[in-house]
C-alpha positions as CSV (number, residue, x, y, z in Angstrom):
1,X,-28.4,-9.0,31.0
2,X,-28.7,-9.5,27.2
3,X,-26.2,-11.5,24.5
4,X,-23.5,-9.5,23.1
5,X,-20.1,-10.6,21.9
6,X,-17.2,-10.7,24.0
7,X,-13.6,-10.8,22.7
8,X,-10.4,-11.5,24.9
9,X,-7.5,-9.9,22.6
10,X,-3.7,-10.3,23.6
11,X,-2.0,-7.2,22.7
12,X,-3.6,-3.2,22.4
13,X,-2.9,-3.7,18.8
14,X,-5.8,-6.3,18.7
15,X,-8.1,-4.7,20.9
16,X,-7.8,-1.7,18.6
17,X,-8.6,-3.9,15.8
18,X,-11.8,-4.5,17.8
19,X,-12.9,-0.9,18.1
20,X,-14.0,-0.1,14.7
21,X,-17.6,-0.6,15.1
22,X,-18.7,2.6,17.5
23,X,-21.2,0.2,19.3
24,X,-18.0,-1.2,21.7
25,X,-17.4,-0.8,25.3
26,X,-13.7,-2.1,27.0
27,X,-13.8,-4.2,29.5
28,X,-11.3,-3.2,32.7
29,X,-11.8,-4.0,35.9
30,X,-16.1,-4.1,35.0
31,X,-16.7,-1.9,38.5
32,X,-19.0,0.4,36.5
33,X,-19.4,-1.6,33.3
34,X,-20.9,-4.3,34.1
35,X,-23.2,-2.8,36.6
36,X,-24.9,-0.3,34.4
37,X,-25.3,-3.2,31.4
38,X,-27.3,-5.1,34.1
39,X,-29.2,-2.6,34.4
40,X,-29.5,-1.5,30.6
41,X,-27.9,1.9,30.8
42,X,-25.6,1.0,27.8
43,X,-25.7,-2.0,25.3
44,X,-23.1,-2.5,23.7
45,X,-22.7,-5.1,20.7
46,X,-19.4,-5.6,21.5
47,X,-17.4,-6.2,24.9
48,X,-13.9,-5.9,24.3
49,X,-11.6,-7.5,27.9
50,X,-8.3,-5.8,27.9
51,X,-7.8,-8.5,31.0
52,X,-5.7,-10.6,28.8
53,X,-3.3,-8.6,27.9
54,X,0.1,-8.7,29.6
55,X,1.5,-5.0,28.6
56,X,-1.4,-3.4,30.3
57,X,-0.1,-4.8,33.6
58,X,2.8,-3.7,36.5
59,X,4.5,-0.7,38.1
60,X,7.6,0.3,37.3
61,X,9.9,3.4,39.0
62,X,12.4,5.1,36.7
63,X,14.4,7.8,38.0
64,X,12.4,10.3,39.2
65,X,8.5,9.1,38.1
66,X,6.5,6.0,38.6
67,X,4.8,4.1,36.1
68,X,1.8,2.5,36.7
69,X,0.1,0.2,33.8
70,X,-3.0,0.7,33.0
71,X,-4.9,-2.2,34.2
72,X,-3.2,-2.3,37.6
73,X,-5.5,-3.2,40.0
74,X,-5.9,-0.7,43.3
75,X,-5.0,-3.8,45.3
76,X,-1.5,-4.5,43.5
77,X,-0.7,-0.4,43.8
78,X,-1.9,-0.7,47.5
79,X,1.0,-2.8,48.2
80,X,3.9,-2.3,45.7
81,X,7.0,-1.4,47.4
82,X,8.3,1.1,44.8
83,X,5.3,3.6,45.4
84,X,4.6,3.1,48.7
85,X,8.4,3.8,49.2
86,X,8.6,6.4,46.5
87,X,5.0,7.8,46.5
88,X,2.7,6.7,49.5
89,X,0.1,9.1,49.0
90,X,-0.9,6.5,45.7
91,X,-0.7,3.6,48.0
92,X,-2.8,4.8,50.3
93,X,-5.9,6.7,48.1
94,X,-6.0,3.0,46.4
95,X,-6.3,1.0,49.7
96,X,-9.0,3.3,50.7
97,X,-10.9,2.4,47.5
98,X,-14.5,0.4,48.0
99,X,-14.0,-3.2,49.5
100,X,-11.5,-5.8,49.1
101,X,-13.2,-7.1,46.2
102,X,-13.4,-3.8,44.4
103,X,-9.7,-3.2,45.5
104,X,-9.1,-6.1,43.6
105,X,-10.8,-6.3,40.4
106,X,-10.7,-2.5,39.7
107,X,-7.6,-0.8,37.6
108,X,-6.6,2.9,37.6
109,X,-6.8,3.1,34.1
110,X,-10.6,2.5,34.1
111,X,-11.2,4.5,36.7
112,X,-9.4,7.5,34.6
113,X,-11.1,6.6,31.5
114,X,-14.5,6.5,33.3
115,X,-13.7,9.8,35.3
116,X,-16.5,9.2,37.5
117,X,-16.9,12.4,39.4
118,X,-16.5,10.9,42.9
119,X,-13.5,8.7,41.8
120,X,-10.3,8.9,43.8
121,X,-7.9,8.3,41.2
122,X,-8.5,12.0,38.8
123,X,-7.5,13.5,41.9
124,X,-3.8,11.7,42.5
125,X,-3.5,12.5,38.6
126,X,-4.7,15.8,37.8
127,X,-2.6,16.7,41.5
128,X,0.2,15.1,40.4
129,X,0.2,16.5,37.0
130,X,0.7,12.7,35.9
131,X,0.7,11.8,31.9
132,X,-2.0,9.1,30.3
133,X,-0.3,7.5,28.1
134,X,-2.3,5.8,25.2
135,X,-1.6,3.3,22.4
136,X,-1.8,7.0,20.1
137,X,-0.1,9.5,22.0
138,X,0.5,11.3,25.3
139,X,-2.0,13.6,27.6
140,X,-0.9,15.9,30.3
141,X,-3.4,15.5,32.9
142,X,-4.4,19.1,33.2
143,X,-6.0,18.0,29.3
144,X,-7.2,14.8,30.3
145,X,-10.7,15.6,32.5
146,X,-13.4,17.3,30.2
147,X,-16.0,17.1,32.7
148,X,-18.3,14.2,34.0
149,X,-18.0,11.0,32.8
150,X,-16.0,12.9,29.5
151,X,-11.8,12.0,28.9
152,X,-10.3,13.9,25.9
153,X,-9.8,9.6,24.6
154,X,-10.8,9.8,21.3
155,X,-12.2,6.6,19.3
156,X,-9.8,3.7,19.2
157,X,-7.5,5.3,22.0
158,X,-6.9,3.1,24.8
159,X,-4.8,4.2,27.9
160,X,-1.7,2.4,28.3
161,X,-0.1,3.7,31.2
162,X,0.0,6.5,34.0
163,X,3.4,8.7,34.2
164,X,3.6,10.2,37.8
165,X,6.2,12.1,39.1
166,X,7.7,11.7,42.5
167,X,6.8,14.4,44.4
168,X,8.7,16.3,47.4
169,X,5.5,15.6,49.5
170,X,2.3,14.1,48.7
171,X,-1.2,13.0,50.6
172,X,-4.8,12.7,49.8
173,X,-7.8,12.9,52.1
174,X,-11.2,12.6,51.6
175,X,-14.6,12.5,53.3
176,X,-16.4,9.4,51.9
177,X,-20.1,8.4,51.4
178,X,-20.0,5.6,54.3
179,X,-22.4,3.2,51.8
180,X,-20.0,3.0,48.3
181,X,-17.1,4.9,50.0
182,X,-16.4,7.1,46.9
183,X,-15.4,10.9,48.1
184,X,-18.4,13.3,49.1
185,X,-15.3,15.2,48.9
186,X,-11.5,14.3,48.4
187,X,-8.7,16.5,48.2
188,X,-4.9,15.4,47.0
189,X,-1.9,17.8,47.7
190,X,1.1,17.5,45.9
191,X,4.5,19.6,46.4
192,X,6.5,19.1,43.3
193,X,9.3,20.8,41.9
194,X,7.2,23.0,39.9
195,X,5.1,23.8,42.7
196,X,2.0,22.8,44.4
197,X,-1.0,21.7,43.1
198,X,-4.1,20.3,44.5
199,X,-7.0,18.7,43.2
200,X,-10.4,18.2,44.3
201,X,-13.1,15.4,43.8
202,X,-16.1,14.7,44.7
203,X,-17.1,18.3,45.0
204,X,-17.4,19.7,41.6
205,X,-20.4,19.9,39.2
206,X,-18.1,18.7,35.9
207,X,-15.9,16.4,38.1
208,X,-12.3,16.8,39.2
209,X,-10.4,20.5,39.3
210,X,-7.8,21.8,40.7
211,X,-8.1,24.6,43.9
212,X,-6.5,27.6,43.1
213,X,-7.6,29.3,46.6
214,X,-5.9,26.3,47.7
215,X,-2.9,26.4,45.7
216,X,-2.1,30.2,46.2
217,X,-2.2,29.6,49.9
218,X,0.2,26.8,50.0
219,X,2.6,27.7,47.4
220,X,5.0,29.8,50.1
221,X,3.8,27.6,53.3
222,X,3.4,24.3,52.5
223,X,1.6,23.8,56.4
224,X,-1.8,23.0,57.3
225,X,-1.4,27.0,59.1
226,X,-1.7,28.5,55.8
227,X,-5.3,27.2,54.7
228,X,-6.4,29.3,58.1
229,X,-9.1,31.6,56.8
230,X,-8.8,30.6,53.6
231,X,-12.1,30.2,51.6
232,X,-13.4,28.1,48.7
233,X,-16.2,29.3,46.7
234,X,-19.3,27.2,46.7
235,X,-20.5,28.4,43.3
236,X,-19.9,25.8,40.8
237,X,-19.5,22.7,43.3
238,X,-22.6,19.5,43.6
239,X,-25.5,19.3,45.5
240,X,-27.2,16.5,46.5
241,X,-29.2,14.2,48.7
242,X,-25.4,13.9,50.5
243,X,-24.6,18.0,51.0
244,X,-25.4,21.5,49.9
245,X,-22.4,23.6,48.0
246,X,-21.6,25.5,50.9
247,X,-20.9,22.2,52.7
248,X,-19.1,20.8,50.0
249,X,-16.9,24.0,50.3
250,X,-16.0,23.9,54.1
251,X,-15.2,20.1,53.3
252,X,-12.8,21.2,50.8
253,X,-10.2,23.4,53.3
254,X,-11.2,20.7,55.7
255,X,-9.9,17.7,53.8
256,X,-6.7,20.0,52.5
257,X,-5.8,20.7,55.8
258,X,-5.8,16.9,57.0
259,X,-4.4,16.2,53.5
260,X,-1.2,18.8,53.8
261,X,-0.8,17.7,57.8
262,X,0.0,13.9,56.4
263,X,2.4,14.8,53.8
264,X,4.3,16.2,56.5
């Protein structure tokens, strides 16, 4: 590690106040930040905690949508009544988040504004067509995810909240790397009154999108039946040490099918 400053501000007024020099990083739940400045990958001169502030914190359900603040942990969403009555496919991609500890020190709102491209969180967004809501404005999830590690934030924005609607049915399902249990591939369903849309991580070269093979199956059969036959291209999805495209693709209808089986 090296010396920087650190500021604790109370309210996202002051931590905006804090982000006018560019060389900055906020400080969530630290799950990726503070790994990769142990290890030198960024520097920043300032380290801005956004633990101390009250406003960033709770769930709350109004009418029909769930709001989630920003620096909720997984662990407090894992186990809040409201969603796990209201939306249980939430409560149950955050309990099967990393370990305890991560579970517990992590927040959905760093895990959006990271958008790491295994994450499980941009999935249960971008399905969900959820809104970000930031001390600046609001962003429809469909405008949110530019591609790996890359939000449409701009400087001084800081997410506030997570707007999700309730859905008619909802599940997520995912095939994780065993070691850091992020998704080799995850796929979250959602049936809303709009429609249905799904979204994949895990599997994608610029991070979570949405399955329109996927999609146009389900929209008149909302049954695990449906995704018989049905095919996902492997042209555009990752390939690693972990799986080849093609895999990556089979995993995809796999995971959908398991996903759309739960929700019931």
């Amino acid at each position: 590690m090296y010396s920087f400053e650190y500021v604790r501000p109370t309210s996202v007024a002051d931590a905006a106040k804090q982000m006018v020099d560019a060389d900055f990083r906020l400080l969530a739940g630290g799950q990726t930040l503070i790994p990769t400045m142990k290890q030198r990958l960024v520097r920043p001169f300032t380290v801005v905690d956004l633990a101390g502030i009250a406003d960033l914190k709770g769930i709350h359900k109004t009418g029909n949508a769930i709001g989630i603040g920003a620096m909720t942990t997984h662990a407090e969403i894992a186990r809040d009544a409201a969603i796990r009555a209201s939306v249980p496919a939430l409560a149950q991609l955050a309990d099967g988040i990393g370990d305890a500890q991560v579970r517990h020190r992590g927040t959905i709102g760093g895990s959006i504004a990271n958008n790491d491209p295994a994450a499980d969180w941009p999935a249960a967004v971008l399905a969900l067509g959820a809104t970000i809501v930031t001390n600046k404005r609001q962003i429809a999830a469909d405008q949110f995810f530019k591609g790996l590690f890359t939000t449409a934030l701009e400087p001084g924005e800081i997410i506030t909240a997570i707007g999700f609607p309730v859905p008619e049915k909802a599940a997520y399902a995912k095939f994780e790397q065993r070691a850091s249990r992020f998704a080799l591939t995850g796929v979250f369903v959602a049936k809303l009154a709009g429609g249905v849309r799904v979204a994949v991580t895990g599997a994608g070269e610029g991070g979570v999108f949405r399955s329109k093979e996927i999609e146009a199956a389900l929209a008149s059969n909302f049954s695990a039946a449906a995704l018989a036959g049905v095919k996902v291209p492997a042209t555009g999805l990752l390939t690693d040490l972990h799986a080849r495209p093609d895999y990556r693709a089979a995993l995809i209808v796999a995971m959908a099918e398991r996903a759309v089986a739960a929700a019931g």
